[in-house]
TIVO-2410 file (N, C-alpha, C; in nm, 3 decimals):
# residues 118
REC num residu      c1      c2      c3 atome chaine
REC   1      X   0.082  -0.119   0.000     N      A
REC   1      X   0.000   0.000   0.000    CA      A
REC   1      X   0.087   0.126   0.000     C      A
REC   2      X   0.170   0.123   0.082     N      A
REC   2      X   0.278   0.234   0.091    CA      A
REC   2      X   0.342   0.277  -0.039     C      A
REC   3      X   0.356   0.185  -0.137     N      A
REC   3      X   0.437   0.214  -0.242    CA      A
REC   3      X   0.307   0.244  -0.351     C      A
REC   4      X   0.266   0.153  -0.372     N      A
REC   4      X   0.142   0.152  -0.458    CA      A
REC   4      X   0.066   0.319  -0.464     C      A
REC   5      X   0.052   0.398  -0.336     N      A
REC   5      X  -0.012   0.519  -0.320    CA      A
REC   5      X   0.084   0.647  -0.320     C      A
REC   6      X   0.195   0.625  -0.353     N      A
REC   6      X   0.291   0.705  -0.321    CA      A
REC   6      X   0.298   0.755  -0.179     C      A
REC   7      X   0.285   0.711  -0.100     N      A
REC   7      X   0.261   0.753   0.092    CA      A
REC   7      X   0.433   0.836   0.076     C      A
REC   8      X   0.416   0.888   0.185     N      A
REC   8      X   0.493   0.943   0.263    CA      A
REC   8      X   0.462   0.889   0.405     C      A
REC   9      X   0.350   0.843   0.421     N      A
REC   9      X   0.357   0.827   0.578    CA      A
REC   9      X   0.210   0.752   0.574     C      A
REC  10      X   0.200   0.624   0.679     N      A
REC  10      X   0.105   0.547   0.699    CA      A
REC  10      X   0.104   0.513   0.829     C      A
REC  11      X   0.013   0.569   0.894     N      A
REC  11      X  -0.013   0.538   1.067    CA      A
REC  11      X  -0.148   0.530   1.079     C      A
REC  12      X  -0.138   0.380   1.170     N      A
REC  12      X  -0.289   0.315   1.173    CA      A
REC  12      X  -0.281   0.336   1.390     C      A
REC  13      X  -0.359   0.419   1.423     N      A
REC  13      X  -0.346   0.410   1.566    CA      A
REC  13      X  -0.496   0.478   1.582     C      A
REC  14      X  -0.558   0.463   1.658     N      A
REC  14      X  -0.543   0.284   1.757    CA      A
REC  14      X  -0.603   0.182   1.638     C      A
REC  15      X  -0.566   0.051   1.638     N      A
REC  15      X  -0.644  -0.069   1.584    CA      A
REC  15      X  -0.735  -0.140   1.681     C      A
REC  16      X  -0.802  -0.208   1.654     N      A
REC  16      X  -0.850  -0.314   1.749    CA      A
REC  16      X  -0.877  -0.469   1.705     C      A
REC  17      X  -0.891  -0.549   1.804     N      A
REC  17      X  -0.907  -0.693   1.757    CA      A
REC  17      X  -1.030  -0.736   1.810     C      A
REC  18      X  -1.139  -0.803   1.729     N      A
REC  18      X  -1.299  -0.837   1.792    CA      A
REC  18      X  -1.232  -0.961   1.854     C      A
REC  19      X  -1.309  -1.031   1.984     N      A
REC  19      X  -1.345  -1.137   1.998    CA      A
REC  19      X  -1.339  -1.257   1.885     C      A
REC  20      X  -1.375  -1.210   1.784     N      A
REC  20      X  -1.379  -1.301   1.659    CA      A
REC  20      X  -1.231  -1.282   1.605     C      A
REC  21      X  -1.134  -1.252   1.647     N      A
REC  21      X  -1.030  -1.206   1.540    CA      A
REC  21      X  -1.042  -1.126   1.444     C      A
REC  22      X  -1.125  -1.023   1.441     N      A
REC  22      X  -1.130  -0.929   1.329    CA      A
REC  22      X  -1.070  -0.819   1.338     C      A
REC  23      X  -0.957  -0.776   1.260     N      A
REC  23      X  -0.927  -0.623   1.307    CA      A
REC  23      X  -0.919  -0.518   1.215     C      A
REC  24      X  -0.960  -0.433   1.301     N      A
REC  24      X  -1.015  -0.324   1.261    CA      A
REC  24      X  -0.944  -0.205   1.266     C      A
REC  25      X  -0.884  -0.087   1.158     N      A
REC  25      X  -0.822  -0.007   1.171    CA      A
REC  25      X  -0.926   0.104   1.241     C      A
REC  26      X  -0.921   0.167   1.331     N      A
REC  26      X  -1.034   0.242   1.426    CA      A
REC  26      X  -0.972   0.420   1.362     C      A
REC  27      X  -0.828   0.402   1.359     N      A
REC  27      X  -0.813   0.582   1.333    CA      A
REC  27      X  -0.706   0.546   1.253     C      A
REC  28      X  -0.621   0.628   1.109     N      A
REC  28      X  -0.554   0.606   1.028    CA      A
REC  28      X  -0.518   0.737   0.999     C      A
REC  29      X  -0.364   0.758   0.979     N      A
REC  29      X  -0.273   0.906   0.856    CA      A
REC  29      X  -0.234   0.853   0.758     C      A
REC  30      X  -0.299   0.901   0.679     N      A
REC  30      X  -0.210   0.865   0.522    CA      A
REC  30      X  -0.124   0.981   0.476     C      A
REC  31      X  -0.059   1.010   0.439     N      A
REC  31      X   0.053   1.150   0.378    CA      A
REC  31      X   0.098   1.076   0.269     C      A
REC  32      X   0.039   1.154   0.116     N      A
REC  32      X   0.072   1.115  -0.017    CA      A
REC  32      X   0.199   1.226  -0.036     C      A
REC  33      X   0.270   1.190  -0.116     N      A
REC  33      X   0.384   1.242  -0.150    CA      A
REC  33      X   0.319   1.364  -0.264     C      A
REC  34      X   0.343   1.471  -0.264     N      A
REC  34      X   0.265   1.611  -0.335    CA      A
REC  34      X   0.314   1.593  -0.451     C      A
REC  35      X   0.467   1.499  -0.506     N      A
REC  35      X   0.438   1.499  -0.633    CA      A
REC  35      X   0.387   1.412  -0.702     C      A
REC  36      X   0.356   1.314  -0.641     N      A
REC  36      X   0.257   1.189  -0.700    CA      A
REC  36      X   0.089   1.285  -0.663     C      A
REC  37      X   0.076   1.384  -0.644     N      A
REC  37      X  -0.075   1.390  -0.670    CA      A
REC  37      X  -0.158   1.367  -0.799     C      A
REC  38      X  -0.127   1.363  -0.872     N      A
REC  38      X  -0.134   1.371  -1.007    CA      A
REC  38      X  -0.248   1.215  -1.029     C      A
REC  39      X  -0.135   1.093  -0.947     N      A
REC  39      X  -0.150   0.971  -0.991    CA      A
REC  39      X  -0.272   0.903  -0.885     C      A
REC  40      X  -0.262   1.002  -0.743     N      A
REC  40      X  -0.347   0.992  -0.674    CA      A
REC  40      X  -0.471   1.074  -0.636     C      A
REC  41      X  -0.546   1.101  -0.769     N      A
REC  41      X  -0.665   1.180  -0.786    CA      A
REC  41      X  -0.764   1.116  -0.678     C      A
REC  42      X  -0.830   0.976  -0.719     N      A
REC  42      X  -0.948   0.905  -0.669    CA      A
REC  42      X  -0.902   0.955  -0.480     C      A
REC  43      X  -0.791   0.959  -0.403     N      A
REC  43      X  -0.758   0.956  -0.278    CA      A
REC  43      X  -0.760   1.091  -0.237     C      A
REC  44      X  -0.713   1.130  -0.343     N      A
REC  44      X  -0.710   1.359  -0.284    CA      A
REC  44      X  -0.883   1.350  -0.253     C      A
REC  45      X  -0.917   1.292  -0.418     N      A
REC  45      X  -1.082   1.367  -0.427    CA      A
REC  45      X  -1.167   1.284  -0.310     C      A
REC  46      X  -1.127   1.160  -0.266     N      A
REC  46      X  -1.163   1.148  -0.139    CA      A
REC  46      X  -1.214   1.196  -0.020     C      A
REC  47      X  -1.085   1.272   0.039     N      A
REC  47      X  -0.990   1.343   0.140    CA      A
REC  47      X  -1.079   1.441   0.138     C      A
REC  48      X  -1.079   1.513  -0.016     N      A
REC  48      X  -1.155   1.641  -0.066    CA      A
REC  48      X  -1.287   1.665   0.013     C      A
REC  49      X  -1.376   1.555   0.007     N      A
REC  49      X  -1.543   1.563  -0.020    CA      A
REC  49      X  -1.545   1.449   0.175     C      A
REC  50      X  -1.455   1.467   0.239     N      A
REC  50      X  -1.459   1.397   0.339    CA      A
REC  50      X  -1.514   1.222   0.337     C      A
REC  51      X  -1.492   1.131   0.444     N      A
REC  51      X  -1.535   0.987   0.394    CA      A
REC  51      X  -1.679   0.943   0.390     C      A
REC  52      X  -1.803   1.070   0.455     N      A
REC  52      X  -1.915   1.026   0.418    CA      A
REC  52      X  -1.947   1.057   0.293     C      A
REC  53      X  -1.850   1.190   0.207     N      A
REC  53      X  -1.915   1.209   0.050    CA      A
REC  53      X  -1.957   1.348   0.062     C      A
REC  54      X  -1.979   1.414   0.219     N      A
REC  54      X  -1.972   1.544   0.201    CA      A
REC  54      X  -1.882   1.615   0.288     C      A
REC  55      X  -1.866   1.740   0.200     N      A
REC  55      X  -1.736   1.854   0.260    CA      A
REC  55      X  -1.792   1.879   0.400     C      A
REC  56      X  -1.832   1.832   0.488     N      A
REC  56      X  -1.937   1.892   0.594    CA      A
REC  56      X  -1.821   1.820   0.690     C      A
REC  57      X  -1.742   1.679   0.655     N      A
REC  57      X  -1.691   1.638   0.755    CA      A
REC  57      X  -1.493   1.711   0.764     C      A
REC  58      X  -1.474   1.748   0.643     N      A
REC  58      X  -1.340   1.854   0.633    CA      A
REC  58      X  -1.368   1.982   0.738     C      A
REC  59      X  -1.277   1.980   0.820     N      A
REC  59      X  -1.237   2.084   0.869    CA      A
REC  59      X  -1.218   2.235   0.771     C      A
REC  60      X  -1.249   2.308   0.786     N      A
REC  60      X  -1.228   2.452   0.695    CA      A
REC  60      X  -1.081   2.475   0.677     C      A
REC  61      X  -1.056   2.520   0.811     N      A
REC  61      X  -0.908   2.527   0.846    CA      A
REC  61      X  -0.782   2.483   0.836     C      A
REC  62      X  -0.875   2.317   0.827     N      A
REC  62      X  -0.747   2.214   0.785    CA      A
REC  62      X  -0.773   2.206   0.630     C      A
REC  63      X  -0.844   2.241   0.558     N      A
REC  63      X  -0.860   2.176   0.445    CA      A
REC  63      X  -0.738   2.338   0.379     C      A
REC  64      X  -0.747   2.452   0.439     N      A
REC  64      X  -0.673   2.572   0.425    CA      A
REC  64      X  -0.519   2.552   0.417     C      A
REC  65      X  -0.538   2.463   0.525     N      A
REC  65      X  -0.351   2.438   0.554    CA      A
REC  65      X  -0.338   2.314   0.438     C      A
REC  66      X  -0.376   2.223   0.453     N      A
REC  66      X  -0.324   2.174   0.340    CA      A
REC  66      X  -0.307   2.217   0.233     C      A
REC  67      X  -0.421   2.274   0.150     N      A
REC  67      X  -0.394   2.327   0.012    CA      A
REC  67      X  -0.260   2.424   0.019     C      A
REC  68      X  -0.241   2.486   0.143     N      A
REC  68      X  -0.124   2.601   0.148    CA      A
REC  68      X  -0.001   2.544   0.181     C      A
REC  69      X   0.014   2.388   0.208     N      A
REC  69      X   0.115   2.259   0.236    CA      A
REC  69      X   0.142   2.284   0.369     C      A
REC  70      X   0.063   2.330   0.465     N      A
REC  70      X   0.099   2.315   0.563    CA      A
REC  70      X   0.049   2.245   0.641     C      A
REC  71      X   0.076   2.205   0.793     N      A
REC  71      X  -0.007   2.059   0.891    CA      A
REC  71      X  -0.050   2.142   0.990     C      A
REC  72      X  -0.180   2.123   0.988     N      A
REC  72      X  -0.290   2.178   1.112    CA      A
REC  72      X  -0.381   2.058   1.146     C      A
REC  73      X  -0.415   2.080   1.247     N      A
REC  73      X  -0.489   1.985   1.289    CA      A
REC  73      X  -0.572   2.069   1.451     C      A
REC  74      X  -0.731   2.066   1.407     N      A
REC  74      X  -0.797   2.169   1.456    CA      A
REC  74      X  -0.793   2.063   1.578     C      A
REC  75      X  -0.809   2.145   1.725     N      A
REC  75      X  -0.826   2.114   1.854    CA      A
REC  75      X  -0.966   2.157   1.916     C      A
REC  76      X  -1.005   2.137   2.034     N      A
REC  76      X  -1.089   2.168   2.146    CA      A
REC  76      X  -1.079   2.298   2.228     C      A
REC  77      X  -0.923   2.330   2.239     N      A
REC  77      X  -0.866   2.437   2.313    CA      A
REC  77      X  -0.935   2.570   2.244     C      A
REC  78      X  -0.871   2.662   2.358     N      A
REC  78      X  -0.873   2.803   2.317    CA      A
REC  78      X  -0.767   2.913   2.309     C      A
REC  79      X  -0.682   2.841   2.283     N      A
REC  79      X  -0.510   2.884   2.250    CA      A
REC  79      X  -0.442   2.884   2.094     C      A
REC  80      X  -0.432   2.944   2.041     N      A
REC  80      X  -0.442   2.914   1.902    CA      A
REC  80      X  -0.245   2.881   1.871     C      A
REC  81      X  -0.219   2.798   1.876     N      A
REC  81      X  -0.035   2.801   1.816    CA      A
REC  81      X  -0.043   2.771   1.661     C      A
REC  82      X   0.045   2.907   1.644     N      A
REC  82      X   0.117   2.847   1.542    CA      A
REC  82      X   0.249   2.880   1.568     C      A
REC  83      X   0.342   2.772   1.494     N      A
REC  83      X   0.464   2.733   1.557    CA      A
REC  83      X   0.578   2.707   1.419     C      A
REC  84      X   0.697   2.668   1.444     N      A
REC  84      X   0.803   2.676   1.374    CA      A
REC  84      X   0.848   2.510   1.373     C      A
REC  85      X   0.827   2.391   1.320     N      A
REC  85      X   0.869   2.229   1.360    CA      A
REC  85      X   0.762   2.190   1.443     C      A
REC  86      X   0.712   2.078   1.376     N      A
REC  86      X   0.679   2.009   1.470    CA      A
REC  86      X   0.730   1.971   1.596     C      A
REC  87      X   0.811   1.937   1.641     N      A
REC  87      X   0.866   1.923   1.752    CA      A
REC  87      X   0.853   2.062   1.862     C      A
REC  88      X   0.862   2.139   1.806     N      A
REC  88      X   0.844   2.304   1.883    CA      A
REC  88      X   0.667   2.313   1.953     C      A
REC  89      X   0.583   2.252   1.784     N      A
REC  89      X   0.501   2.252   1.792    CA      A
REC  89      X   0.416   2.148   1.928     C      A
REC  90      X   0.499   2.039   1.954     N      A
REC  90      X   0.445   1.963   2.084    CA      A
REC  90      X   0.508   2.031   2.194     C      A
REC  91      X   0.577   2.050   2.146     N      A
REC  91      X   0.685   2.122   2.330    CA      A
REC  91      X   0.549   2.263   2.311     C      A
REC  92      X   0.471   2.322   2.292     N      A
REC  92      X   0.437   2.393   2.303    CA      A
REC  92      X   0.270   2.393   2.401     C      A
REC  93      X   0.264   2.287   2.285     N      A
REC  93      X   0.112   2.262   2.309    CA      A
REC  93      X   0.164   2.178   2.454     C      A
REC  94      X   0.241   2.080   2.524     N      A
REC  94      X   0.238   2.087   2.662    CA      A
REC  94      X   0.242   2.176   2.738     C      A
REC  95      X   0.337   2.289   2.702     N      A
REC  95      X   0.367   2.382   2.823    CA      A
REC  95      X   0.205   2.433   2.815     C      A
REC  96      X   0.157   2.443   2.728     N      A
REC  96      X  -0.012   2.546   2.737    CA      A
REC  96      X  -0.073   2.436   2.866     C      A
REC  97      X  -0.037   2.284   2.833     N      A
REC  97      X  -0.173   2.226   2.880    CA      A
REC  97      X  -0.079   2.186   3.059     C      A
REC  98      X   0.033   2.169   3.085     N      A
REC  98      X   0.094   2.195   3.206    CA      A
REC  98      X   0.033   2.336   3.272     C      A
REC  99      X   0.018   2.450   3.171     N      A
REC  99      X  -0.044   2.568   3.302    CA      A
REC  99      X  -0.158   2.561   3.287     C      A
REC 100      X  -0.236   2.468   3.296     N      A
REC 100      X  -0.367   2.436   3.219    CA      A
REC 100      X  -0.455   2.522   3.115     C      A
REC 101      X  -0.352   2.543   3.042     N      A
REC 101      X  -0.460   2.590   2.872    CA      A
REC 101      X  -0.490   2.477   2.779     C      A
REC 102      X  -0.552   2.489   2.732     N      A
REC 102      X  -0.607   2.391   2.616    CA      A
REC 102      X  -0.562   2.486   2.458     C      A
REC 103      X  -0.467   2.394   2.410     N      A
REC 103      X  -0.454   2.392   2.314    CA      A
REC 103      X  -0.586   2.381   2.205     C      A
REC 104      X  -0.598   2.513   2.062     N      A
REC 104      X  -0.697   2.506   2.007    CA      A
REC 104      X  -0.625   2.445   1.837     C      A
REC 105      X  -0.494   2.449   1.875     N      A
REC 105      X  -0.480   2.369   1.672    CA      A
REC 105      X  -0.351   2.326   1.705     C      A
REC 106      X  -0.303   2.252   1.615     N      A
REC 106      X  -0.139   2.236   1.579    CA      A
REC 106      X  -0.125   2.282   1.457     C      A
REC 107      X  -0.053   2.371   1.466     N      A
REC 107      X  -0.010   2.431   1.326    CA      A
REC 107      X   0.143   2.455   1.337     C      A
REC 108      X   0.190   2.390   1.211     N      A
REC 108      X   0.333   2.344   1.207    CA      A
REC 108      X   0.349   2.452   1.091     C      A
REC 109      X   0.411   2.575   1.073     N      A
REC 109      X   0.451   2.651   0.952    CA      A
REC 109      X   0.574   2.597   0.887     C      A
REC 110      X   0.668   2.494   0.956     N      A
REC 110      X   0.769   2.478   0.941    CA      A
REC 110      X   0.838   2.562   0.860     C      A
REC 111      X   1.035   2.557   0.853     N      A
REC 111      X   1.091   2.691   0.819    CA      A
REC 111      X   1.069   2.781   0.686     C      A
REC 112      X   1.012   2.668   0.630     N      A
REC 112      X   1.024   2.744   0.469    CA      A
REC 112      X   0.877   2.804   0.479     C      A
REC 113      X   0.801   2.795   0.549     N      A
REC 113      X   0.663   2.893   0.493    CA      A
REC 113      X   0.665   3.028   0.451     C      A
REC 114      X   0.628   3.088   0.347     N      A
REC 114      X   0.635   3.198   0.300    CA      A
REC 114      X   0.506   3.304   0.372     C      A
REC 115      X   0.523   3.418   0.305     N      A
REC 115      X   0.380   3.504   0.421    CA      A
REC 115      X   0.287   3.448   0.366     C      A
REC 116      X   0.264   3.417   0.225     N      A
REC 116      X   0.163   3.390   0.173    CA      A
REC 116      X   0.120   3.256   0.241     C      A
REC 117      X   0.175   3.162   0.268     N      A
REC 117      X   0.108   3.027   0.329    CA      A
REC 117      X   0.067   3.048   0.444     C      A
REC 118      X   0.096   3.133   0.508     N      A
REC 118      X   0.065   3.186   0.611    CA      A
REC 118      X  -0.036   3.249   0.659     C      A
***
């Protein structure tokens, strides 16, 4: 699957196993490689129209950062980060939730973002 889709990245967390032996991927990341989009239309236009078929289940915000190549991922909080690396980006969102803030997104600009992606 990894090769076949052009992935960049495939994380299945959490799975589960029925009683019956059946398992079930419960939450999944896929990350297609941006220059194989081309080859992976049917999976963008997926992604696009969310997995029930309507845009209702895309995030606004996230659907923003992606098209602009960047990684957001909307939260509960009321702290809005945006940040420089992922890694900055978790060291951050703890220190909020250590003085008890709630983190409201992860937004990774990482170094190359221009103003415009921004």
């Amino acid at each position: 699957m990894f090769i076949n889709i052009d992935a960049t990245q495939i994380e299945i967390n959490p799975w589960a196993v029925t009683p019956d032996n059946d398992l079930y991927c419960v939450d999944a990341k896929i990350g297609i490689d941006p220059t194989a989009d081309y080859r992976q239309k049917e999976i963008l236009d997926f992604h696009a129209a969310g997995a029930s078929g309507s845009t209702d289940d895309v995030d606004a915000n996230e659907a923003k950062a992606t098209a602009a190549g960047l990684n957001y991922i909307a939260l509960d909080g009321n702290i809005g980060c945006m940040v420089n690396g992922a890694g900055l980006a978790m060291s951050t969102m703890d220190i909020i939730s250590l003085k008890g803030g709630e983190p409201a997104n992860f937004l990774d600009v990482g170094g190359g973002a221009s103003a415009g992606q921004v």
